[in-house]
Structures are given as C-alpha cells and as structure tokens.
N, CA, C and O of each residue as an XYZ file, in Angstrom:
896
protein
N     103.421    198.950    133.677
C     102.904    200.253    133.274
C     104.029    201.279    133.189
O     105.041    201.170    133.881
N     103.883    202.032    132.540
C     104.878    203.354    131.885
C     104.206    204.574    133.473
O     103.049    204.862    133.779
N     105.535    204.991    134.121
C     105.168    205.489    135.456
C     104.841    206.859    134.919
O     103.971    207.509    135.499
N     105.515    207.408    133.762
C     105.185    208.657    133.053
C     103.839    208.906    132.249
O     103.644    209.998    131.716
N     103.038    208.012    132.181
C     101.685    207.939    131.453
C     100.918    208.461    132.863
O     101.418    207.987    133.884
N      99.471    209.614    133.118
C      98.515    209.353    134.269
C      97.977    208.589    134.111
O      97.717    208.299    132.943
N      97.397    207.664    135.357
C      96.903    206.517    135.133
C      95.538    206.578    134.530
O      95.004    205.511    134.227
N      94.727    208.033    134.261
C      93.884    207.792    134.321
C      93.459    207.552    133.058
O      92.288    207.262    132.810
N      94.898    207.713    131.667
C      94.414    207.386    130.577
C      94.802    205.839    130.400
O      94.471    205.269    129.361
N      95.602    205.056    131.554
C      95.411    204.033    131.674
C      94.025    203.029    132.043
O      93.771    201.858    131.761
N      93.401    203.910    132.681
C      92.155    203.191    133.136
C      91.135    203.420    131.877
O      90.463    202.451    131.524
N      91.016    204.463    131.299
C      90.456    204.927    130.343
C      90.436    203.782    128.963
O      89.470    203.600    128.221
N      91.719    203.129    128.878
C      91.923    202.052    128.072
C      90.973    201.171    128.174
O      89.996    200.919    127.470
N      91.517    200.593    129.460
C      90.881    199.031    130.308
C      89.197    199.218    129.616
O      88.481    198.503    128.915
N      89.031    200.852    130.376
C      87.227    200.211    130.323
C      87.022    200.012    128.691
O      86.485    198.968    128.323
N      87.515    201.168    127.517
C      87.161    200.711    126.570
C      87.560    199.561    125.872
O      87.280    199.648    124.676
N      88.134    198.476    126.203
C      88.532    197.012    126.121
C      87.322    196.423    126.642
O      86.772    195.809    125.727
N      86.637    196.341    127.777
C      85.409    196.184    128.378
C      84.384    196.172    127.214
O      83.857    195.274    126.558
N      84.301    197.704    127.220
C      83.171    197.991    126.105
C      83.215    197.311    124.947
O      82.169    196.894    124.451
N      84.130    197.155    124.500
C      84.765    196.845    123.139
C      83.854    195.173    123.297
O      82.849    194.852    122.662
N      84.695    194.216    124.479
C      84.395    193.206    124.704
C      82.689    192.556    125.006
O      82.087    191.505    124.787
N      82.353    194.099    125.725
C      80.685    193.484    125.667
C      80.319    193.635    124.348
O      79.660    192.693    123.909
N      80.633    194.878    123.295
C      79.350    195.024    122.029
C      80.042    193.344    121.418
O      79.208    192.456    121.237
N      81.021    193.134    121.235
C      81.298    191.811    120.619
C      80.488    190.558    121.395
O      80.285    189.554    120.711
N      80.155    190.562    122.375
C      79.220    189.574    123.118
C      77.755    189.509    122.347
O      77.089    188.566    121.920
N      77.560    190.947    122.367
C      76.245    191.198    122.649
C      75.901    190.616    120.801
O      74.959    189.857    120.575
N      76.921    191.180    119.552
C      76.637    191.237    118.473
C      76.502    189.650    118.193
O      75.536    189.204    117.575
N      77.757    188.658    118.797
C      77.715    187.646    118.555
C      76.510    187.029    118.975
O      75.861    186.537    118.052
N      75.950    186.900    120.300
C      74.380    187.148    120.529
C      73.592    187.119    119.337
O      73.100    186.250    118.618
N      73.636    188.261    119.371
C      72.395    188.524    118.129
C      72.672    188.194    116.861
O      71.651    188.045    116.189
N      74.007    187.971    116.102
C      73.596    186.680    115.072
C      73.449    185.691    115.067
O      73.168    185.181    113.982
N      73.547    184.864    116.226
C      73.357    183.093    116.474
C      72.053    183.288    116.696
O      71.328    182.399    116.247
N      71.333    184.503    117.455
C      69.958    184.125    117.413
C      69.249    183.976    116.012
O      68.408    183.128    115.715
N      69.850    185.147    115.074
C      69.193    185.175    113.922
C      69.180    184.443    113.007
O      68.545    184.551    111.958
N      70.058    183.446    113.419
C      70.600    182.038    112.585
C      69.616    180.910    112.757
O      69.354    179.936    112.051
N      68.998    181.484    114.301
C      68.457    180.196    114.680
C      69.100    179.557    115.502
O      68.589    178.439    115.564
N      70.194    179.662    116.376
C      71.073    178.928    117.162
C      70.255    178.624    118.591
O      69.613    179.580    119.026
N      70.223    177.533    119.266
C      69.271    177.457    120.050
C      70.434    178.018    121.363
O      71.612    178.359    121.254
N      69.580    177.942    122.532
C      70.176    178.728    124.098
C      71.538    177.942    124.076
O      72.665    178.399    123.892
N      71.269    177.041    124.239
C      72.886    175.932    124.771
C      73.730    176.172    123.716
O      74.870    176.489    124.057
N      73.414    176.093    121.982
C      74.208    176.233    121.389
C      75.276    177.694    121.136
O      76.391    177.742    120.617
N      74.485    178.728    121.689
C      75.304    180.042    121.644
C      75.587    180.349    122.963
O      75.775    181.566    122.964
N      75.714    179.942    124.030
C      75.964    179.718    125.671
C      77.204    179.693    125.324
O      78.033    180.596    125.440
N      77.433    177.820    124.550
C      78.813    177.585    124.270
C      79.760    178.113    123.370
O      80.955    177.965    123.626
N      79.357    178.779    122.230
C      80.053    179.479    121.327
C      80.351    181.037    121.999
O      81.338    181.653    121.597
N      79.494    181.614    122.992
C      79.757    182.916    123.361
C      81.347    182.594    124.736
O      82.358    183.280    124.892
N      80.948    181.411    125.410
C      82.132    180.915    126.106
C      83.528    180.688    125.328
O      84.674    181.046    125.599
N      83.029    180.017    124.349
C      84.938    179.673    124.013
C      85.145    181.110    123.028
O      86.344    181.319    122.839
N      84.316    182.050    122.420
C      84.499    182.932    121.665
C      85.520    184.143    123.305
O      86.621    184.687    123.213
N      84.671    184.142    124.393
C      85.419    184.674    125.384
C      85.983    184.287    125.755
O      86.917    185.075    125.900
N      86.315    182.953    126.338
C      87.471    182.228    127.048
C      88.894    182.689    125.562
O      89.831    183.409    125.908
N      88.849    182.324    124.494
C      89.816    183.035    123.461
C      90.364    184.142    123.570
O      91.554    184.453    123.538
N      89.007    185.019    123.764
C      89.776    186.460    123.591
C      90.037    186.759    124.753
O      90.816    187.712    124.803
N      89.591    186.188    126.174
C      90.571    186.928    127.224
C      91.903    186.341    127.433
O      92.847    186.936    127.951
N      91.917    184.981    126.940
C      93.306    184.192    126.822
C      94.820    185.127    126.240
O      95.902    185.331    126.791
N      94.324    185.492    125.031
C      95.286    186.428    124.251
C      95.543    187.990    124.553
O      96.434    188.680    124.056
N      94.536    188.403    125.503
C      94.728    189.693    126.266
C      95.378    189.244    127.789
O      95.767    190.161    128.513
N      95.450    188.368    128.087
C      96.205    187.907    129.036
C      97.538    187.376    128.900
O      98.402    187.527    129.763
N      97.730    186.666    127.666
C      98.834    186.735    127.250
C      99.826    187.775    126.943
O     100.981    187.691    127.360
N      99.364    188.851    126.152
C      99.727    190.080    125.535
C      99.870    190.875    126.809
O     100.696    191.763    126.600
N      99.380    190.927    128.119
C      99.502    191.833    129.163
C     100.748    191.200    129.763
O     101.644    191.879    130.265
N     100.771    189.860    129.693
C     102.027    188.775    130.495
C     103.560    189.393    129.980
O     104.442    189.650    130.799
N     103.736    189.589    128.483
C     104.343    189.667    127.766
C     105.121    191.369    128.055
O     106.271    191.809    128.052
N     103.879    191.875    128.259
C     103.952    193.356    128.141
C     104.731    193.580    129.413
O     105.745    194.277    129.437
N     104.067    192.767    130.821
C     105.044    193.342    131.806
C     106.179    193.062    132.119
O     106.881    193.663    132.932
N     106.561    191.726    131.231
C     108.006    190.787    131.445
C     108.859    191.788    130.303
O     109.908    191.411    129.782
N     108.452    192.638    130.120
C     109.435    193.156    128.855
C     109.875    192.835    127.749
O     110.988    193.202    127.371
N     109.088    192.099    127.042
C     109.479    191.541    125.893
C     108.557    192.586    124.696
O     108.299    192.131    123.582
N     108.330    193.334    124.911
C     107.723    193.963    123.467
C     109.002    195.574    123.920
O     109.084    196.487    123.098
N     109.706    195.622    125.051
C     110.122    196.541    124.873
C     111.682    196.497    124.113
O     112.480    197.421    123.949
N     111.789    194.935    123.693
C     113.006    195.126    122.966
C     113.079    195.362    121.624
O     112.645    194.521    120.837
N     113.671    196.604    121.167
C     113.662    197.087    120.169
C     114.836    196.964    118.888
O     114.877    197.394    117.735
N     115.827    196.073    119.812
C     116.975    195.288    118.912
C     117.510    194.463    118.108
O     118.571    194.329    117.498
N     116.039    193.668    118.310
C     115.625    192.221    117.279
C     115.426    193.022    116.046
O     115.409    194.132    115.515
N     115.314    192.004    115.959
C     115.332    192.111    113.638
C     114.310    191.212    113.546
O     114.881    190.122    113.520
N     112.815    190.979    113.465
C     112.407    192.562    113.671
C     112.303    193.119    115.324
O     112.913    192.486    116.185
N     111.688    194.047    115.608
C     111.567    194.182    116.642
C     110.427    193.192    117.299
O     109.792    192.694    116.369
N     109.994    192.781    118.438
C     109.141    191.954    119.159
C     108.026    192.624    118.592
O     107.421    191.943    117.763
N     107.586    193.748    118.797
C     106.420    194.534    118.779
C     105.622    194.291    117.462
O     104.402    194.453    117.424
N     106.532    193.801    116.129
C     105.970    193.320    115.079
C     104.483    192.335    115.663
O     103.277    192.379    115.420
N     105.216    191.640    116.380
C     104.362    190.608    116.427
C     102.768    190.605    116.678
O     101.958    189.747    116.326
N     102.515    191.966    117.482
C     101.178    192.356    117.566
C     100.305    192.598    116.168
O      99.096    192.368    116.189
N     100.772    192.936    115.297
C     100.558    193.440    113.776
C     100.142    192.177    113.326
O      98.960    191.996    113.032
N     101.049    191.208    113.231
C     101.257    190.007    112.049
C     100.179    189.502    112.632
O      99.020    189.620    112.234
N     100.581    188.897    113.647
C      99.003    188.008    114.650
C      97.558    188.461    114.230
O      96.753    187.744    113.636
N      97.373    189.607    114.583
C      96.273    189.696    114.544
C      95.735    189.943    112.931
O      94.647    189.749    112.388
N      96.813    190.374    112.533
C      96.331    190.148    110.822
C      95.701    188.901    109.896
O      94.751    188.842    109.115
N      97.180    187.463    110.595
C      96.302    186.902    109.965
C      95.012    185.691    110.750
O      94.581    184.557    110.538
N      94.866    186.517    111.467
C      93.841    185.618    112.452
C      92.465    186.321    111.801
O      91.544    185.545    111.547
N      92.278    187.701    111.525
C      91.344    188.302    110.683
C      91.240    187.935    108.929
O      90.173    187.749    108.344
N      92.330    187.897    108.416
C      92.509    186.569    106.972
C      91.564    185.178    107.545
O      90.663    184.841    106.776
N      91.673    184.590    108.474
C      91.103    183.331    108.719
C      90.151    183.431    108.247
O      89.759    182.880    107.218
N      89.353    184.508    109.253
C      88.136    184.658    109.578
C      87.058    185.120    108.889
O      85.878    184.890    109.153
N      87.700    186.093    107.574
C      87.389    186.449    106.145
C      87.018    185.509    105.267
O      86.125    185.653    104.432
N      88.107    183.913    105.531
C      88.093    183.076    104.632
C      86.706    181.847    105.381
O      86.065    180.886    104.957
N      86.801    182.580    106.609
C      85.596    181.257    107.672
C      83.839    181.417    106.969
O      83.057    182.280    107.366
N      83.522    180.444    105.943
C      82.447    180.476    105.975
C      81.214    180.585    107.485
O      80.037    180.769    107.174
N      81.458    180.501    108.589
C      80.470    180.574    109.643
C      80.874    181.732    109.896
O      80.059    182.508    110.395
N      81.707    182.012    109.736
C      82.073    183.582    110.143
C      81.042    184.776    109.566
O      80.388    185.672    110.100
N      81.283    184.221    107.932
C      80.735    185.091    106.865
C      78.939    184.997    107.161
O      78.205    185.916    106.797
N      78.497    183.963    107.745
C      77.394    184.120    107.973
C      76.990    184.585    108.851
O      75.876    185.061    108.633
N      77.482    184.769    110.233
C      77.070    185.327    111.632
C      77.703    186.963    111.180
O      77.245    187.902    111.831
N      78.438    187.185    110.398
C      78.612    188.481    109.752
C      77.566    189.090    109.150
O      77.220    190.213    109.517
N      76.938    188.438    108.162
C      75.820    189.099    107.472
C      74.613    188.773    108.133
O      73.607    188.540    107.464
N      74.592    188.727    109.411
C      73.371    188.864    110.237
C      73.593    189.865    110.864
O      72.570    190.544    110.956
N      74.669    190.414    111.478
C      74.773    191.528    112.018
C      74.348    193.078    111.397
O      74.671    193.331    110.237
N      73.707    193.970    112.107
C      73.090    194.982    111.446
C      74.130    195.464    111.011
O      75.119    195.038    111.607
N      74.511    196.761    109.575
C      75.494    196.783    109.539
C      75.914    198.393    109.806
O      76.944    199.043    109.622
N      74.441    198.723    110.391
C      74.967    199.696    111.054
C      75.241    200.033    112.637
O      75.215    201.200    113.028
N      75.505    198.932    113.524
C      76.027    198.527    114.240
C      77.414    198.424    113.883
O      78.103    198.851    114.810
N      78.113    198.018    112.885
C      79.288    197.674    112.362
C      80.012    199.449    112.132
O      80.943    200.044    112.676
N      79.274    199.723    111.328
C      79.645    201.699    111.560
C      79.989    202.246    112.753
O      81.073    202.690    113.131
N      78.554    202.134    113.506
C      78.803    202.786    114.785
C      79.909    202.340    116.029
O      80.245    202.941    117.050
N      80.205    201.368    115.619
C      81.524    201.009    116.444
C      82.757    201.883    115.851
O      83.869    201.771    116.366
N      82.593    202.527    115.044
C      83.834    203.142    114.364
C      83.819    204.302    115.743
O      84.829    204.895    116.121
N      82.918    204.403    116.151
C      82.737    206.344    117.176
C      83.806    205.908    118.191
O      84.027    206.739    119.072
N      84.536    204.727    118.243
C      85.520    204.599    119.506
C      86.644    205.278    119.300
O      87.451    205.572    120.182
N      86.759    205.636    117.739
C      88.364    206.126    117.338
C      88.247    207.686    118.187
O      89.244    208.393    118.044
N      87.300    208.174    118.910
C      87.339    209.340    118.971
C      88.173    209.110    120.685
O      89.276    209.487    121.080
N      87.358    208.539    121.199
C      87.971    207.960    122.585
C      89.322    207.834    122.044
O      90.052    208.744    122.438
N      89.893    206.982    121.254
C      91.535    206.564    121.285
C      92.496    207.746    121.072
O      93.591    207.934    121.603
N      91.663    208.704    119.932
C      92.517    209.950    119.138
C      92.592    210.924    120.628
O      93.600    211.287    121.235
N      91.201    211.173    120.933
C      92.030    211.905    122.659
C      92.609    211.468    123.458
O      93.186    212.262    124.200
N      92.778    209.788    123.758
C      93.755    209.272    124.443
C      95.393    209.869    123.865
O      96.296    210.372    124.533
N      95.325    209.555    122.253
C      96.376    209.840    122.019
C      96.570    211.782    122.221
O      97.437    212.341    122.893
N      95.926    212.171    121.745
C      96.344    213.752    122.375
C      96.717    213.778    123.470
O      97.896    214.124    123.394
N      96.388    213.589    124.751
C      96.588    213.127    126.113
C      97.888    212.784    126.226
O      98.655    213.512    126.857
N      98.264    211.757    125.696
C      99.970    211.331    125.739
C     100.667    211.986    124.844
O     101.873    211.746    124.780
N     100.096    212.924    123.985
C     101.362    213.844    123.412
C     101.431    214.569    124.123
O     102.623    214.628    124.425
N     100.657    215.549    124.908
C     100.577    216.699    125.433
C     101.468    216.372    126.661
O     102.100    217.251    127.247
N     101.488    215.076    127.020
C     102.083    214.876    128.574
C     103.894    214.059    127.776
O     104.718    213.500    128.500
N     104.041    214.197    126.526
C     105.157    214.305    125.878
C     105.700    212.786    126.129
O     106.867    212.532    126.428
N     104.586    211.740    125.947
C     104.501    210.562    125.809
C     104.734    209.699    124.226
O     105.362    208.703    123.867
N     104.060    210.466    123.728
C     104.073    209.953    122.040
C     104.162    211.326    121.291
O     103.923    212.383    121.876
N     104.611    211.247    119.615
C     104.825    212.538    119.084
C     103.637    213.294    118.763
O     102.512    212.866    119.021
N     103.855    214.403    118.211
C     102.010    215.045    118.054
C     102.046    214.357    116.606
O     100.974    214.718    116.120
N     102.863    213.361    115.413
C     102.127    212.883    114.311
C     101.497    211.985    114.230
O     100.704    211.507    113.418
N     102.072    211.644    115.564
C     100.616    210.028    115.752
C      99.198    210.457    116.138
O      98.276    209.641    116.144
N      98.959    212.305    116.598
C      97.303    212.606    117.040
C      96.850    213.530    115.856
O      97.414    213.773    114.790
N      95.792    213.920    116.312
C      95.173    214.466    114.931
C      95.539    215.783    114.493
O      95.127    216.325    113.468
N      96.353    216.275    115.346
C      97.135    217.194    115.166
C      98.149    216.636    114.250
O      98.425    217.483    113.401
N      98.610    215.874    114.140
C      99.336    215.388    113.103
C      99.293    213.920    111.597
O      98.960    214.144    110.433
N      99.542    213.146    111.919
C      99.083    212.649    110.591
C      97.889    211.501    110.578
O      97.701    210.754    109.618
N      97.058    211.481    111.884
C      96.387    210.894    112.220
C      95.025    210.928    111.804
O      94.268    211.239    112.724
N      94.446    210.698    110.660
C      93.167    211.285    110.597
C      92.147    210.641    111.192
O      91.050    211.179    111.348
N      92.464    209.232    111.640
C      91.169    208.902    112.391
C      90.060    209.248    113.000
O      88.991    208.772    112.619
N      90.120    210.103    114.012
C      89.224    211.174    114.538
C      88.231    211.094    113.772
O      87.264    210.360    113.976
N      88.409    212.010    112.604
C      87.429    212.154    111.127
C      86.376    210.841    111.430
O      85.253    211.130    111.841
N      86.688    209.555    111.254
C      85.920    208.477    110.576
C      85.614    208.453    112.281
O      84.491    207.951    112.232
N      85.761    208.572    113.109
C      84.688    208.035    114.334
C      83.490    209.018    114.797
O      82.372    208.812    115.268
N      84.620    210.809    114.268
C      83.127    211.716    114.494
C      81.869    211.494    113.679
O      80.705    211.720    114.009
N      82.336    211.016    112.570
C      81.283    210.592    110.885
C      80.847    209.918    111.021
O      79.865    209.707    110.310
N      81.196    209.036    112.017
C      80.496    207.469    111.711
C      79.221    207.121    112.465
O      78.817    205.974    112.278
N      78.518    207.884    113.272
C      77.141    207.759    113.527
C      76.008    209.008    112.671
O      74.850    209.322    112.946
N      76.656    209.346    111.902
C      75.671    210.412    110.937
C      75.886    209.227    109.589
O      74.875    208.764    109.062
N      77.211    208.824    109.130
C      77.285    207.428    108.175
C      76.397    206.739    108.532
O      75.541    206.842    107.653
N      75.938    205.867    109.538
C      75.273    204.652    109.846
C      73.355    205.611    109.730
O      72.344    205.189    109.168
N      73.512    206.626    110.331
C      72.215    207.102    110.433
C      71.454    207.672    108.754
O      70.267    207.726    108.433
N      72.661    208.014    107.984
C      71.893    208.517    106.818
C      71.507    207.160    105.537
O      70.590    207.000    104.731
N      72.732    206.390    105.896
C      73.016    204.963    105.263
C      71.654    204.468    105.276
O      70.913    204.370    104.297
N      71.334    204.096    106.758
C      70.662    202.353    106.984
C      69.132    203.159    107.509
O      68.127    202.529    107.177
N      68.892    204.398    108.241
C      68.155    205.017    108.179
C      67.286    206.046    107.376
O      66.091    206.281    107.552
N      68.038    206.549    106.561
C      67.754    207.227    105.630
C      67.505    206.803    104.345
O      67.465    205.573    104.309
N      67.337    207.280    103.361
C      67.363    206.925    101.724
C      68.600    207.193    101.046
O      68.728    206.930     99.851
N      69.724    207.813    101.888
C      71.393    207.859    101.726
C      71.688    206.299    100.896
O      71.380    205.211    101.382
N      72.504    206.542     99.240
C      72.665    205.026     99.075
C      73.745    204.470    100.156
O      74.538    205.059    100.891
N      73.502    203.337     99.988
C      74.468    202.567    101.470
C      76.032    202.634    100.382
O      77.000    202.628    101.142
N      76.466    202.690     98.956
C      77.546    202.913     98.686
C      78.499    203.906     99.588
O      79.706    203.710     99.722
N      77.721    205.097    100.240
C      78.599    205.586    100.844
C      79.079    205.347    102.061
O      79.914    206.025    102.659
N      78.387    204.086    102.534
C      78.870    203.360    103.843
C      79.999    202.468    103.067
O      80.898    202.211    103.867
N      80.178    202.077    102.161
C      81.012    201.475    101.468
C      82.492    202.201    101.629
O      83.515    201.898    102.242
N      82.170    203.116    100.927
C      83.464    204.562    100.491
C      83.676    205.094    101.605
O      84.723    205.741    101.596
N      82.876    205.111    103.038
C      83.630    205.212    104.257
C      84.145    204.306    105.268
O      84.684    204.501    106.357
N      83.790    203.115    104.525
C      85.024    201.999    105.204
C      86.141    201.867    104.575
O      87.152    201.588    105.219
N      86.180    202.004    103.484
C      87.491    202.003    102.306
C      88.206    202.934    103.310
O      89.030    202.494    104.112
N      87.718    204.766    103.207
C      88.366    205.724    103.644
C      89.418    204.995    105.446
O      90.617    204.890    105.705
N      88.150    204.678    106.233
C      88.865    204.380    107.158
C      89.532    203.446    107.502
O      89.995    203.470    108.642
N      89.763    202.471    106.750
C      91.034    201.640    106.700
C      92.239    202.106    106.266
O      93.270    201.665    106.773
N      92.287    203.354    104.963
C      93.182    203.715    104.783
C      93.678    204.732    106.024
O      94.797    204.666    106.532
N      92.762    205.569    106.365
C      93.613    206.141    107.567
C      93.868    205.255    108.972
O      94.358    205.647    110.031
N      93.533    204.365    108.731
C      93.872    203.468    109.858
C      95.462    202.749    109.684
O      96.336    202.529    110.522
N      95.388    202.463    107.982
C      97.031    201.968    107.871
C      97.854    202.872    108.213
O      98.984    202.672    108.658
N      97.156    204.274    107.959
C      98.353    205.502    107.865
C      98.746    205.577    109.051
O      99.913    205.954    109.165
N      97.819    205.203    110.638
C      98.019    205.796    111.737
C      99.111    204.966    111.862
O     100.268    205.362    111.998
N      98.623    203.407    111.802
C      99.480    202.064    111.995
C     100.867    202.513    111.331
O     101.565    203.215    112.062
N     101.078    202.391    110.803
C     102.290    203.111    109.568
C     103.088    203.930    110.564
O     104.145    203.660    111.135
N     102.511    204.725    110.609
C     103.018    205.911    111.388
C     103.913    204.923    112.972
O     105.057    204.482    113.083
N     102.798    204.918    113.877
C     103.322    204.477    115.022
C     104.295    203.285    115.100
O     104.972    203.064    116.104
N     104.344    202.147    113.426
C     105.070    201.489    113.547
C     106.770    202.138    113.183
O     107.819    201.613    113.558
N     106.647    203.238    112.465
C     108.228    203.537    111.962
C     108.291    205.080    112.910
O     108.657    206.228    112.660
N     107.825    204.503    113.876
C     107.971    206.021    115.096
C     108.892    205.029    116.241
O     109.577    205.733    116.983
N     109.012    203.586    116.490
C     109.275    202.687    117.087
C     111.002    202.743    117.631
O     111.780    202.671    116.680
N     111.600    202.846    118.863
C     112.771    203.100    118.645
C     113.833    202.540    117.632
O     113.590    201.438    118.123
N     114.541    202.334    116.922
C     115.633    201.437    116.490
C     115.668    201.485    114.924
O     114.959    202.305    114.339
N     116.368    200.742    114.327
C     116.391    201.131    112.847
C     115.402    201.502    111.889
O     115.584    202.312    110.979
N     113.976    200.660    112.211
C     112.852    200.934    111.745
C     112.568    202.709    112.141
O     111.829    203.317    111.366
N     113.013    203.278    113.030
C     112.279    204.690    112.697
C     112.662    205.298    111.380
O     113.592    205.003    110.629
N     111.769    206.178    111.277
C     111.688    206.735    109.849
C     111.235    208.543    110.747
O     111.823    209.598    110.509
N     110.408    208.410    111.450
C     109.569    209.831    111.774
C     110.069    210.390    112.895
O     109.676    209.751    113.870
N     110.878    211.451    113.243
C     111.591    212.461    113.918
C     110.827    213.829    113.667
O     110.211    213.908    112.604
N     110.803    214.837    114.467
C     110.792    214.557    115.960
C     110.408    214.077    116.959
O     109.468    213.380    116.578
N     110.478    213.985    117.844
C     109.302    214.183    118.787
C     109.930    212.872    119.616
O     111.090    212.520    119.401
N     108.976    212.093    120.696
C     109.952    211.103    121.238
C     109.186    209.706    120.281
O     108.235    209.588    119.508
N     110.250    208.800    120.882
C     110.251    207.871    120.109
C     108.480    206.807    120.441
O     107.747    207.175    121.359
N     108.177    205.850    119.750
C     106.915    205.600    120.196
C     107.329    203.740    120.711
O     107.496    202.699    120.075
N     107.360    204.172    122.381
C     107.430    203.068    123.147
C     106.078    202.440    124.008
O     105.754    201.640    124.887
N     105.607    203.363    123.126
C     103.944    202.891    123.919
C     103.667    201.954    124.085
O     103.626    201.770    125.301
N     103.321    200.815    123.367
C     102.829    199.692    122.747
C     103.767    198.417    123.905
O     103.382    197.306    124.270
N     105.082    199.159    124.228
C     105.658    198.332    124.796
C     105.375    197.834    126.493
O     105.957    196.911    127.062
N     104.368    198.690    127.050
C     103.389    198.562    128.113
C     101.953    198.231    128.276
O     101.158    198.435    127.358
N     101.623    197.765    129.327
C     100.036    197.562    129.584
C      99.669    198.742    130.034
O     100.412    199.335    130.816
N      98.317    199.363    129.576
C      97.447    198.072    128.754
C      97.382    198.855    127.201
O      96.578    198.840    126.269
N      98.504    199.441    127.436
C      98.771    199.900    125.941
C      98.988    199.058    124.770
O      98.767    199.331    123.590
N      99.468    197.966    125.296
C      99.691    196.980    124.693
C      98.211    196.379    123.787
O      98.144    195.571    122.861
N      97.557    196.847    124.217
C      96.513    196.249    123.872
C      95.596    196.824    122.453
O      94.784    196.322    121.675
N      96.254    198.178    122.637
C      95.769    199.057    121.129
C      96.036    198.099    119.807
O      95.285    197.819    118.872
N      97.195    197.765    120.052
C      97.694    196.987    118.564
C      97.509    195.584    118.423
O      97.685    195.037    117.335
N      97.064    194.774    119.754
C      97.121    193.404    119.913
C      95.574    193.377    119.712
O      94.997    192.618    118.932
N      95.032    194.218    120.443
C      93.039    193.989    120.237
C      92.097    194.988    119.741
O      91.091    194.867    119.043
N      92.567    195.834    120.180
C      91.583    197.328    119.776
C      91.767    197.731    118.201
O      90.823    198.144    117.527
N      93.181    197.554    117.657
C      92.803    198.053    116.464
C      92.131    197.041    115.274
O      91.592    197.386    114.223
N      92.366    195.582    115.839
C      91.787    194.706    114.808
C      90.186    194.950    114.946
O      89.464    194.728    113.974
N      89.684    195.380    116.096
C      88.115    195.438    116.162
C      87.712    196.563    115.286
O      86.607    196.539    114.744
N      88.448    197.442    115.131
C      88.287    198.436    114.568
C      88.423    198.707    112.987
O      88.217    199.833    112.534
C-alpha cells in the first residue's frame, strides 16, 4: 500500500470490488436460471466463474506488493500489462457463444445501472487529488468525464426499459461511455512515470502501482 493514500479510500476500494463481485454472482445466477440451468449445474459454473476471478485478483495484489507494476523502465512499462490482459480476455468473451447467451438473458437494465459505480471511483479519484496523490486531469475536475455516465445511468436504465424512452438511447449512452472511459484510461496511462508521459502537471500517476489500486485497471474497469 502507498503510506501517502488514507486508508480509508483504500478500504473504500476493497468493498466496491466486493460489490462489484456479488452483482456478477448474483447476474450470473440469474441467467443460468433463465436458460434453464439446473441447481448443480450453476453451483458449478458460479464456483469456477469465482474461483477465476479471485485467482487473478490475487495474483494482481501478489504482483502489486512485490513491486513489479512499479517499474516504470521497461519498454513497455509492467503496468501495460493490466490493459492488454484484460482486453483480450473480454475479445474472448464477445467471441464466446455461451457467453453471448447468458448475456442476452441478463436484464439490460441491470447492465446500465452498474454504470452508477463510476460515481464512487470519480470521488475516490477527487480524494487522491486533493490529498496530491494523482493529478486533478485524471478527476472530473479535469479530463475525466465519467462521473457524467454513472450520475445518468439510473435515469438511462429507468426511462429506457421503464418508460416508452426508445432503448436507442441506451445504445448512444454506452457508445458515449466507453468513449469517456478510453479518455480516462488514456489519460492515466500517459500520466505514468517514464517516457510514456505525455500529461504535466501535476504528480506523476503511480497509482495503479499499489494495492488495491491495482485493481482499478486489472478488474474494475473491465466490469465497467
């Protein structure tokens, strides 16, 4: 852990990793039921679906405290590696016909309303600028628009899937928030110490290179 972070936006992480980790239980749940999957058969798929993902958050925390994401001298830097991974493990999963089906069982405004976490992360990140942890262009004070798509995103899901709102505009606000999601990504990746920076002032962005910070870029933002 970074001794200059309070812990309490460290703990603040953990639980939303928790949270994060139950709605993914709970969703996977509820499309094997809707599939038809009998008790034993989604017992075992909800096990190795968790035994996986705590494997690679255990890994990524291992990593994080041995210091290996804090070297910033490699070509590329280590920290890439959180990016690439989880990118194309989400390519797989795009291309996974069982995927695509336990996908389109899920409500999909459940899928919206998970967006309301960016609001939790964007004040985390205010939090560590203010305590002169990360720069103010990574919060919404600066080039971060995320915020936007997590305050929107339970009036999106409510006018969408509840309302007579056409659902195109649940469409045109996932487009939107991927793009500000690359921008944030973007951002915090060429904020990184070493040749890759591009964005001055402010301090450099070594976040990522600690637990359970580590975990924004390795798990939290692919859910997102």
């Amino acid at each position: 852990m970074n001794p200059d972070i309070p812990i309490y936006y460290s703990i603040l992480l953990i639980l939303l990793v928790f949270v994060i980790l139950i709605a993914i239980a709970q969703g996977v749940n509820y499309g094997l039921s809707r599939l038809g999957f009998q008790a034993g058969k989604k017992s075992k798929i909800a096990t190795v679906t968790s035994l996986a993902i705590f494997t690679w958050l255990i890994v990524t925390e291992t990593l994080a405290f041995s210091g290996y994401f804090k070297d910033y001298t490699s070509n590329p830097p280590h920290v890439v590696i959180l990016y690439i991974l989880p990118i194309i493990f989400i390519i797989y999963l795009l291309q996974n016909k069982k995927f695509e089906r336990l996908l389109m069982e899920i409500p999909p405004s459940w899928l919206i309303n998970a967006q309301s976490i960016r609001v939790i992360i964007e004040l985390i990140f205010w939090g560590l600028f203010v305590n002169n942890i990360i720069s103010k262009r990574m919060t919404f004070l600066g080039s971060n628009y995320d915020i936007l798509i997590g305050l929107f995103a339970p009036f999106i899901s409510y006018y969408c899937f509840q309302r007579k709102l056409s659902k195109y505009y649940a469409i045109i606000f996932n487009v939107l928030g991927l793009l500000f999601h690359l921008t944030i990504v973007s951002v915090a990746f060429y904020s990184i110490p070493g040749e890759a920076r591009l964005f001055y002032p402010g301090p450099a962005n070594t976040l990522y290179g600690y637990f359970p910070f580590i975990w924004l870029p390795a798990f939290i933002t692919p859910f997102i």
